[in-house]
C-alpha positions as CSV (number, residue, x, y, z in Angstrom):
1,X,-21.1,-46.6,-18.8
2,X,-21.7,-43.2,-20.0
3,X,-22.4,-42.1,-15.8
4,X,-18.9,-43.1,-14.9
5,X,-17.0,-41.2,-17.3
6,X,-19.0,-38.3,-16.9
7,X,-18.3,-38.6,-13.1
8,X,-14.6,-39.0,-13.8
9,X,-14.6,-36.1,-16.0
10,X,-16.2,-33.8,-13.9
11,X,-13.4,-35.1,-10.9
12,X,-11.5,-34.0,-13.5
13,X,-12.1,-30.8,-14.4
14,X,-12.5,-29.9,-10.5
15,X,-8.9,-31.6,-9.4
16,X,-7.6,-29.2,-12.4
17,X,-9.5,-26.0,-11.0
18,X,-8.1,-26.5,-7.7
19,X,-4.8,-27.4,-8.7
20,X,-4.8,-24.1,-11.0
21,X,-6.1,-22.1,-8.0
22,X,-2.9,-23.7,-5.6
23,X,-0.6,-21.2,-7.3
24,X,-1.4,-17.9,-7.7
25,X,0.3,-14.9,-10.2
26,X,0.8,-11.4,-8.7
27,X,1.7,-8.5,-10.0
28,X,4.5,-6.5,-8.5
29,X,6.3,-2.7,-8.6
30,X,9.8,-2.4,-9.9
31,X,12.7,-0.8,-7.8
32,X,12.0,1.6,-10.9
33,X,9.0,2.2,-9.9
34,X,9.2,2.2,-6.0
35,X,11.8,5.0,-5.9
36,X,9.9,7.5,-8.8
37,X,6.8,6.9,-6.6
38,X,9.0,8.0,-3.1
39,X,10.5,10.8,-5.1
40,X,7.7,12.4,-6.5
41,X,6.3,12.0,-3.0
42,X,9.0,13.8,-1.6
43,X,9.1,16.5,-4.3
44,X,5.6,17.0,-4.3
45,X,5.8,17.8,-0.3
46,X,9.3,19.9,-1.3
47,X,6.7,22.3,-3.1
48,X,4.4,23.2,-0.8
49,X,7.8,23.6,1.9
50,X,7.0,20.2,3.8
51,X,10.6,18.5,4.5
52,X,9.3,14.2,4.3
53,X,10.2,11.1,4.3
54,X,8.6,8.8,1.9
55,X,8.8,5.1,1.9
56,X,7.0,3.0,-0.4
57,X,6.8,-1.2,0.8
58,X,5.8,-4.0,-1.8
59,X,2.3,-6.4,-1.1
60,X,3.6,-7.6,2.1
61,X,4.4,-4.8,3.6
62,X,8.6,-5.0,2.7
63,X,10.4,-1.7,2.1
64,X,11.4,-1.3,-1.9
65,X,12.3,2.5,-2.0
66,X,13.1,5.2,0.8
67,X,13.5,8.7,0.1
68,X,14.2,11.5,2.6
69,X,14.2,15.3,2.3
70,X,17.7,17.2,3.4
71,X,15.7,18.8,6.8
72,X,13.6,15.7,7.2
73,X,13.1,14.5,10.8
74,X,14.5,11.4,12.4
75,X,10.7,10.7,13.1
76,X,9.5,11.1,9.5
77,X,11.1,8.0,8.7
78,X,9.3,5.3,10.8
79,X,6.4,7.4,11.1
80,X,6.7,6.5,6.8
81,X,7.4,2.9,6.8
82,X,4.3,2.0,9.7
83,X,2.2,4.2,7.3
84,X,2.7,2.5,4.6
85,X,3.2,-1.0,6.1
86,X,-0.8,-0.4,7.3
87,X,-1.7,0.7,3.8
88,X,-1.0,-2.3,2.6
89,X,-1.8,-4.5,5.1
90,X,-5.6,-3.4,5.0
91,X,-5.4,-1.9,1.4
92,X,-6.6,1.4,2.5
93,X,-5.8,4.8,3.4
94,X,-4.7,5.3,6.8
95,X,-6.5,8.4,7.1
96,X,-9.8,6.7,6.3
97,X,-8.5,3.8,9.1
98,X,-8.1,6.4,11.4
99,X,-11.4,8.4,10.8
100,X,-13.2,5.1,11.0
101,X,-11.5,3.9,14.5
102,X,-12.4,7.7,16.2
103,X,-15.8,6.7,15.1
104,X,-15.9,2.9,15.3
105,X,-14.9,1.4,19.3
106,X,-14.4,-1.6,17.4
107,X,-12.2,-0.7,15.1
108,X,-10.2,1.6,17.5
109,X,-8.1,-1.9,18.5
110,X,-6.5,-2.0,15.2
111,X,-3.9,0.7,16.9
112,X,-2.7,-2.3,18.9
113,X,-1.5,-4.2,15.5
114,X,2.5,-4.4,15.6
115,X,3.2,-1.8,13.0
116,X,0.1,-0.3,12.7
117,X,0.0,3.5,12.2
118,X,-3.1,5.5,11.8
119,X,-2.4,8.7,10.7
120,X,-3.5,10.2,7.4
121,X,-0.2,9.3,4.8
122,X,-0.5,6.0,3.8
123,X,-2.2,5.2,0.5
124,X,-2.5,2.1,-1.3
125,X,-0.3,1.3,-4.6
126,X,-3.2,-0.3,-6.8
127,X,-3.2,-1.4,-10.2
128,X,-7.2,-1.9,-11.1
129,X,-8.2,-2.9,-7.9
130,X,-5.5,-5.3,-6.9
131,X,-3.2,-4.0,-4.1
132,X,0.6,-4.1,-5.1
133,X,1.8,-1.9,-2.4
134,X,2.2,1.5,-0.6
135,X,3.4,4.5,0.4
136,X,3.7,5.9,3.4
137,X,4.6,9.9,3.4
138,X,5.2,11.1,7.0
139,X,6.5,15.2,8.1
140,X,4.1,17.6,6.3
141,X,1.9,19.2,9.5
142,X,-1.0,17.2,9.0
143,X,-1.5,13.4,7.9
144,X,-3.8,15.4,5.2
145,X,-1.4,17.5,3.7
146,X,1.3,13.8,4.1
147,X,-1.8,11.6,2.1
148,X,-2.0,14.7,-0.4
149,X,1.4,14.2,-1.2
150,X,1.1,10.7,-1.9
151,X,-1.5,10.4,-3.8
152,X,-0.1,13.5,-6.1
153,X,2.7,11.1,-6.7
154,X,0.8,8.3,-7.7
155,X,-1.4,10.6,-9.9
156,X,2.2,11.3,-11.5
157,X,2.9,7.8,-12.1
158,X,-0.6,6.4,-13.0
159,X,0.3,5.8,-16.4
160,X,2.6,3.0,-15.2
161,X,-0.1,1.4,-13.0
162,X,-1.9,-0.4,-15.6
C-alpha cells in the first residue's frame, strides 16, 4: 500500500508543477515609465545637439511611449521603433547585433527579420536580468552616440528598474 500512495503523491506534486509553470507572471513598464525613459533619451541627445526620436516598446516589441525632438527627421522615427523592436526581440543591443553580424556570416541573415534593424540605438529595458522592453534612439550621427543616449536614460531611471 505504502508504493501506491507514494506514486500518486509524487503524480501529484508533478501535475501541480506543471500546472504552476502553464501560467507565467511578468513584469512590465508603466506609461510612466515608458515616456520618462523616451524623454530623458531625447533630452540627453538635446545636450550634446543631436535632434532624435526615441521610442521605447514593451516585451513584445509594442510601442508604449514616442518622443520626438522639434528638428527631428521623418527617418528618426522608424529608424527608433525597428531599433527598439530588435532590442527586445533578441534582448540585446543592436549595436552588439550588428558588430556580431559584420563578423559572423551566420548571423548577418538576421537583417532579413521583418523589423529588424541593426544599427547601434537599441538597448534593452531590463529589470535584473529579465527583459521588460526597449528603447530604440535613432538621429544622433552615429548608432554610438544614438545607444549613448539610451543607455544615459536608463542610467537616469535605474532606480525604478528594480
Amino acid at each position: 500500500m505504502k508504493k501506491p500512495l507514494a506514486l500518486i503523491t509524487v503524480a501529484l506534486c508533478m501535475a501541480g508543477a506543471a500546472q504552476a509553470q502553464a501560467v507565467r507572471t511578468e513584469r512590465n513598464m508603466s506609461l510612466e515609465l515608458a515616456n520618462q525613459i523616451a524623454a530623458a533619451s531625447v533630452a540627453s541627445c538635446a545636450a550634446n545637439g543631436y535632434a532624435v526620436t526615441a521610442t521605447v516598446v514593451d516585451r513584445a516589441g509594442s510601442v508604449r511611449a514616442v518622443q520626438r525632438a522639434d528638428l527631428a527627421g521623418p527617418h528618426t522615427l522608424g529608424a527608433s521603433e525597428q531599433k527598439a523592436f530588435t532590442s527586445a526581440s533578441a534582448k540585446n543591443t543592436t549595436l552588439a547585433m550588428m558588430e556580431n553580424a559584420q563578423k559572423n556570416p551566420a548571423a548577418a541573415n538576421l537583417v532579413h527579420i521583418p523589423g529588424f534593424l541593426l544599427v547601434g540605438g537599441g538597448v534593452p529595458i531590463k529589470v535584473g536580468n529579465e527583459t521588460i522592453g526597449a528603447v530604440g534612439v535613432g538621429g544622433a550621427p552615429g548608432g554610438h552616440l544614438d545607444e549613448q543616449c539610451a543607455q544615459a536614460a536608463l542610467d537616469k531611471v535605474k532606480d525604478l528598474l528594480k
